[in-house]
Gaussian input, Z-matrix of N, CA and C with variables (Angstrom, degrees):
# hf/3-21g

backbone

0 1
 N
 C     1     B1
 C     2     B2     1     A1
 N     3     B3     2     A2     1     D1
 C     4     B4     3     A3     2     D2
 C     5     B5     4     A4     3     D3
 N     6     B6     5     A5     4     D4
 C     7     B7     6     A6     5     D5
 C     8     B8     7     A7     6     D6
 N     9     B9     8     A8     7     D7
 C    10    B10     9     A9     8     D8
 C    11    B11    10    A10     9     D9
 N    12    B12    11    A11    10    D10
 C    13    B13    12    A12    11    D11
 C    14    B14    13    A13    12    D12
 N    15    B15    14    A14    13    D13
 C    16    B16    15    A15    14    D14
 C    17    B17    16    A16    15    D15
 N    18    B18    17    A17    16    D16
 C    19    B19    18    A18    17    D17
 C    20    B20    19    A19    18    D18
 N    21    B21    20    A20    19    D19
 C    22    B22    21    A21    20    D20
 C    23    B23    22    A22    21    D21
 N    24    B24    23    A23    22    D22
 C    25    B25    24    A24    23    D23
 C    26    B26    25    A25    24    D24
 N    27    B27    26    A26    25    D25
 C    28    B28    27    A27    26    D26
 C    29    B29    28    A28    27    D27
 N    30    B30    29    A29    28    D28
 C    31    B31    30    A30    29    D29
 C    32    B32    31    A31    30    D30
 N    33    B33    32    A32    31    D31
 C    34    B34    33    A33    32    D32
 C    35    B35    34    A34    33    D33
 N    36    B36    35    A35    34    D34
 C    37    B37    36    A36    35    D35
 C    38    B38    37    A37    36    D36
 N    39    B39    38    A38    37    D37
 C    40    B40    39    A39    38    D38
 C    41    B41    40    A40    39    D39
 N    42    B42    41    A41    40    D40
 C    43    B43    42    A42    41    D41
 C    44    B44    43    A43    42    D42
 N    45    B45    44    A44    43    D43
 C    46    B46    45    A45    44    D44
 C    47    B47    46    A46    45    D45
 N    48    B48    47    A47    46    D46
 C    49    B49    48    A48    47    D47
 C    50    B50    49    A49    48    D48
 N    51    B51    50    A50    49    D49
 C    52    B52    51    A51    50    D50
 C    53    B53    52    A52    51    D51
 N    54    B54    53    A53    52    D52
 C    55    B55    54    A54    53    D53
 C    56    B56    55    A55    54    D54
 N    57    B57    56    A56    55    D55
 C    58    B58    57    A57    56    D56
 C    59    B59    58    A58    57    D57
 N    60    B60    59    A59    58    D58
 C    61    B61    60    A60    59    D59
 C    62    B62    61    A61    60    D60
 N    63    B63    62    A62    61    D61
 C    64    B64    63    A63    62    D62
 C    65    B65    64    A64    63    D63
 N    66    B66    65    A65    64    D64
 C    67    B67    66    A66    65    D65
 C    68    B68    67    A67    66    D66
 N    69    B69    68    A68    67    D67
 C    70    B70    69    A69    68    D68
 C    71    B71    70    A70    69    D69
 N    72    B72    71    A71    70    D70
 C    73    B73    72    A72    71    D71
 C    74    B74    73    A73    72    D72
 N    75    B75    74    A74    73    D73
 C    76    B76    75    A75    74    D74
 C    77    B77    76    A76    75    D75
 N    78    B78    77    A77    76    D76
 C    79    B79    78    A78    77    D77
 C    80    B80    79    A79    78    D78
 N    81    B81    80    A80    79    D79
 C    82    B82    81    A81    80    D80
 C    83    B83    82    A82    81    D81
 N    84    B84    83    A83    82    D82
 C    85    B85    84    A84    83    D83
 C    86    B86    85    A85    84    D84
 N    87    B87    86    A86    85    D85
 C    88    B88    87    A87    86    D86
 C    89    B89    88    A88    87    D87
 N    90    B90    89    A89    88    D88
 C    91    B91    90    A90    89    D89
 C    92    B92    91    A91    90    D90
 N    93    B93    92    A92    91    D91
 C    94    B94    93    A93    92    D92
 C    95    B95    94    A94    93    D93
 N    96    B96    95    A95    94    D94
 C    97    B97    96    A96    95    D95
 C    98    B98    97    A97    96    D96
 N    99    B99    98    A98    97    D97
 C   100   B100    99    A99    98    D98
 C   101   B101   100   A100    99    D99
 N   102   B102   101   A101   100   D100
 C   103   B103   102   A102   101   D101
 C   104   B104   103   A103   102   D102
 N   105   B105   104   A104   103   D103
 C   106   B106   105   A105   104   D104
 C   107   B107   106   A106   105   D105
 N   108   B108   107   A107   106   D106
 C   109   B109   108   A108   107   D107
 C   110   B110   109   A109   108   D108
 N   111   B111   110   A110   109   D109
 C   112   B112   111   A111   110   D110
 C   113   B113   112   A112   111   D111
 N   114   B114   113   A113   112   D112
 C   115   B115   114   A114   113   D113
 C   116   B116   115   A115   114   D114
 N   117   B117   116   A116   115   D115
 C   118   B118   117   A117   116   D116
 C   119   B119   118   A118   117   D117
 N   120   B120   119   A119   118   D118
 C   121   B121   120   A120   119   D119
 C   122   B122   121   A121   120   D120
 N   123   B123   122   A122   121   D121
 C   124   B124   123   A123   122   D122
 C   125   B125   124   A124   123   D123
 N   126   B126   125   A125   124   D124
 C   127   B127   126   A126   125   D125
 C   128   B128   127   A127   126   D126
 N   129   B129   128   A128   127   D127
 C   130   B130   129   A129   128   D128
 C   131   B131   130   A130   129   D129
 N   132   B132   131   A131   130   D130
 C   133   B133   132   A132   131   D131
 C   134   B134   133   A133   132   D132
 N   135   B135   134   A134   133   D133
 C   136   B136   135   A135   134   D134
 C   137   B137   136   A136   135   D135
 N   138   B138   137   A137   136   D136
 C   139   B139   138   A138   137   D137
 C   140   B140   139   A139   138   D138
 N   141   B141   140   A140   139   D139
 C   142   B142   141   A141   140   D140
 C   143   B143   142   A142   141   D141
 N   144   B144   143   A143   142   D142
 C   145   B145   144   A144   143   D143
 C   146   B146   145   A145   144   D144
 N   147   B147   146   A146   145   D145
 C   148   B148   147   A147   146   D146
 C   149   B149   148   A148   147   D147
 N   150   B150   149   A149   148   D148
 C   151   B151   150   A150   149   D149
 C   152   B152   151   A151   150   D150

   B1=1.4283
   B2=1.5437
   B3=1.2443
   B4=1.1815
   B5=2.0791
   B6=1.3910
   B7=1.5012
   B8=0.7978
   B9=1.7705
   B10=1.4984
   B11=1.7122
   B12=1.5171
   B13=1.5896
   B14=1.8786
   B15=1.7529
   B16=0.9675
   B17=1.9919
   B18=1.3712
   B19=1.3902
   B20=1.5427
   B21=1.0803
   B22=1.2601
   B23=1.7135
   B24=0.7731
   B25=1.6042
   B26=1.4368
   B27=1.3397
   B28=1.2259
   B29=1.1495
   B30=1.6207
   B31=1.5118
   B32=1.1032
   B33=0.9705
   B34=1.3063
   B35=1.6329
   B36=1.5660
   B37=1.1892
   B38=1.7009
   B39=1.2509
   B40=1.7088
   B41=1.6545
   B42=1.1722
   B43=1.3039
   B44=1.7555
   B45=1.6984
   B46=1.4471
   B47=1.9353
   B48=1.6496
   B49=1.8424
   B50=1.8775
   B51=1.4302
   B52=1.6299
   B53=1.8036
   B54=0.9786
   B55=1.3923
   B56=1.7162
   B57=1.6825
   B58=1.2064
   B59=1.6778
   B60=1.2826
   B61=1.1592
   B62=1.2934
   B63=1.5406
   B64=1.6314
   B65=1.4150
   B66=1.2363
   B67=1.3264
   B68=1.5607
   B69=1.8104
   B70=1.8175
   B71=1.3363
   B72=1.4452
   B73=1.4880
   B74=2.1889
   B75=1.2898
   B76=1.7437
   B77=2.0462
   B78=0.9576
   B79=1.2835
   B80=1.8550
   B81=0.9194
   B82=1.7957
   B83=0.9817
   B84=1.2452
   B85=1.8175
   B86=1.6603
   B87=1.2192
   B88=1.4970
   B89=1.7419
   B90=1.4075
   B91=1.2296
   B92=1.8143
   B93=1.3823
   B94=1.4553
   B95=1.6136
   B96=1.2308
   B97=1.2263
   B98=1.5135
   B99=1.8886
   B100=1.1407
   B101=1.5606
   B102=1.4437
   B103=2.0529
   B104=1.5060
   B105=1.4914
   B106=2.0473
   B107=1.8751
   B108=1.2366
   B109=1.7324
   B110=1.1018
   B111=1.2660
   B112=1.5847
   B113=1.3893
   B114=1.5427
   B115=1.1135
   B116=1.6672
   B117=1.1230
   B118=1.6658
   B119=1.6652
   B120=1.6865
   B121=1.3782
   B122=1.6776
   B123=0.8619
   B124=2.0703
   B125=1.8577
   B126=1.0606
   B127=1.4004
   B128=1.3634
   B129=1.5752
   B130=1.6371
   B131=1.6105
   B132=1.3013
   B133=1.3297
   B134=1.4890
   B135=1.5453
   B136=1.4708
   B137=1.8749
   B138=1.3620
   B139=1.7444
   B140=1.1869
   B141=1.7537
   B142=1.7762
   B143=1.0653
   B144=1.8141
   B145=0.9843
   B146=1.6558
   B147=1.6415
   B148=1.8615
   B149=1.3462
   B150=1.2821
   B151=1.4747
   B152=1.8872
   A1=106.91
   A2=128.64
   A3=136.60
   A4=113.47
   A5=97.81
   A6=99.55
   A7=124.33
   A8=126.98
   A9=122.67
   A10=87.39
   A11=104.24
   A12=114.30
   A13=78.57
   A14=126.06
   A15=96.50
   A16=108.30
   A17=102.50
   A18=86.88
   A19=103.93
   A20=113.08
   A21=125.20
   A22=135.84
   A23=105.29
   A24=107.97
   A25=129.36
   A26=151.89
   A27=161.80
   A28=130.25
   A29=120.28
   A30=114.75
   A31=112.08
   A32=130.35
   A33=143.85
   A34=133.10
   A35=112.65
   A36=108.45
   A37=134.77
   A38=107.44
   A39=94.19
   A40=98.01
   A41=115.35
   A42=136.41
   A43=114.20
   A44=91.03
   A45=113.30
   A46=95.36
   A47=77.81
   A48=86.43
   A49=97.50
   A50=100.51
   A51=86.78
   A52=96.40
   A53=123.95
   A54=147.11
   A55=110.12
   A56=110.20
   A57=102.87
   A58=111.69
   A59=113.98
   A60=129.92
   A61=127.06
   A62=131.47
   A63=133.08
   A64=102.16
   A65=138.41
   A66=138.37
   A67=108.91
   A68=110.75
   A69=104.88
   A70=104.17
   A71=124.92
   A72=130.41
   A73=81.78
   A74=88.61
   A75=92.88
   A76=91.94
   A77=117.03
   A78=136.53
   A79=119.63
   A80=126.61
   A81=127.82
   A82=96.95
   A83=101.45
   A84=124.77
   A85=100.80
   A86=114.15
   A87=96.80
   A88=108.94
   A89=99.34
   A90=113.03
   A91=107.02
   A92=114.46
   A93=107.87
   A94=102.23
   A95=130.03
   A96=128.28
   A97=115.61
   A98=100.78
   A99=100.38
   A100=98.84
   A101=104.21
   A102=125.78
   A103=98.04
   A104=101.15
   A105=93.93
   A106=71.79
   A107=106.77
   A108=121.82
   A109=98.35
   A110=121.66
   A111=122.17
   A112=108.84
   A113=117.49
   A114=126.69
   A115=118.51
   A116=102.42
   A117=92.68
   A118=111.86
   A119=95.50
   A120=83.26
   A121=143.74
   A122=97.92
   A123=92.25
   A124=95.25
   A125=110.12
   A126=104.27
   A127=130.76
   A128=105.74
   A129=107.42
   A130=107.14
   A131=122.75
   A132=133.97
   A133=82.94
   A134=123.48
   A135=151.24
   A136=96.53
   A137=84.48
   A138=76.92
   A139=124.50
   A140=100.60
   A141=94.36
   A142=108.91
   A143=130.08
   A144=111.41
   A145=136.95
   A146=100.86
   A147=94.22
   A148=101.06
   A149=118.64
   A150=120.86
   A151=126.41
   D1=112.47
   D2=169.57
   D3=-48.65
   D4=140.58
   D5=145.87
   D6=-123.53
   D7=153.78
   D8=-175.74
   D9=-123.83
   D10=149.58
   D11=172.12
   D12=-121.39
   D13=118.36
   D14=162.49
   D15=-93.01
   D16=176.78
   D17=169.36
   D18=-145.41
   D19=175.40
   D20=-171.98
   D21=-137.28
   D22=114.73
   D23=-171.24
   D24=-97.24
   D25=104.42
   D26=172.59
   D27=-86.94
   D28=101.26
   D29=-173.97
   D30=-102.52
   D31=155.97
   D32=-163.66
   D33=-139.29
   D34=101.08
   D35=-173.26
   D36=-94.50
   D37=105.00
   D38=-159.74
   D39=-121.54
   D40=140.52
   D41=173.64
   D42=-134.54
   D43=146.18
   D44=-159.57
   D45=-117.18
   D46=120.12
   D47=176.84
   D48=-97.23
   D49=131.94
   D50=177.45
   D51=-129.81
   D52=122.48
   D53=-144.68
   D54=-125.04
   D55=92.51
   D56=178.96
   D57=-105.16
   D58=123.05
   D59=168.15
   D60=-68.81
   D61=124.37
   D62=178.73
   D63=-123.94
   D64=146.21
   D65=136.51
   D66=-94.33
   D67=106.91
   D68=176.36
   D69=-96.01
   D70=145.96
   D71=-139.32
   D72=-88.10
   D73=160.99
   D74=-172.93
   D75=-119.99
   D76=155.70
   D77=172.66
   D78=-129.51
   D79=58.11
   D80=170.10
   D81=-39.84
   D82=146.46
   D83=168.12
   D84=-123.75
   D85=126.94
   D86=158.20
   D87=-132.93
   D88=138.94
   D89=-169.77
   D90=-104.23
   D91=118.48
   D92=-169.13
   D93=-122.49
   D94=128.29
   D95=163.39
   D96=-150.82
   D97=146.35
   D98=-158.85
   D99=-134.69
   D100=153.18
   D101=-160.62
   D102=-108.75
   D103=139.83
   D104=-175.40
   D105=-137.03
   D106=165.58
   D107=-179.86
   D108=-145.53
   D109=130.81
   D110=152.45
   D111=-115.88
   D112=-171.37
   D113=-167.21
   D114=-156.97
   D115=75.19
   D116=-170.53
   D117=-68.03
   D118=146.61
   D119=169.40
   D120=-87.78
   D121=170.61
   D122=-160.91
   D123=-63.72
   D124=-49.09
   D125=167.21
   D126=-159.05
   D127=148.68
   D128=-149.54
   D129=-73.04
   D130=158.90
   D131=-156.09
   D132=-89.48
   D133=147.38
   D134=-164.47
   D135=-112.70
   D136=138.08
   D137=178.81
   D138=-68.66
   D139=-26.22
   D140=170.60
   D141=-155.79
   D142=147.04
   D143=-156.43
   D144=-78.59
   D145=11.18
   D146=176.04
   D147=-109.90
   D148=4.26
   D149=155.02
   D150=-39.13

């Protein structure tokens, strides 16, 4: 008469997340500059023309 011992084996895979958190301080720069054009005219309007 046979005996059986069965047995059994369980592997097991475990992994460890280890998670370090920083806040590094931030500094913006904003650089704003602004363009205006004029245009003079070549010559000023006469009040009348046989002036």
């Amino acid at each position: 008469m046979p005996v059986v011992y069965p047995s059994h084996t369980t592997n097991v895979y475990q992994k460890n997340y280890k998670y370090m958190h920083s806040f590094p301080p931030t500094e913006p720069v904003v650089c704003q500059e602004t363009h205006q054009h004029f245009f003079a005219p070549s010559c000023y309007p006469r009040p009348c023309p046989w002036c």
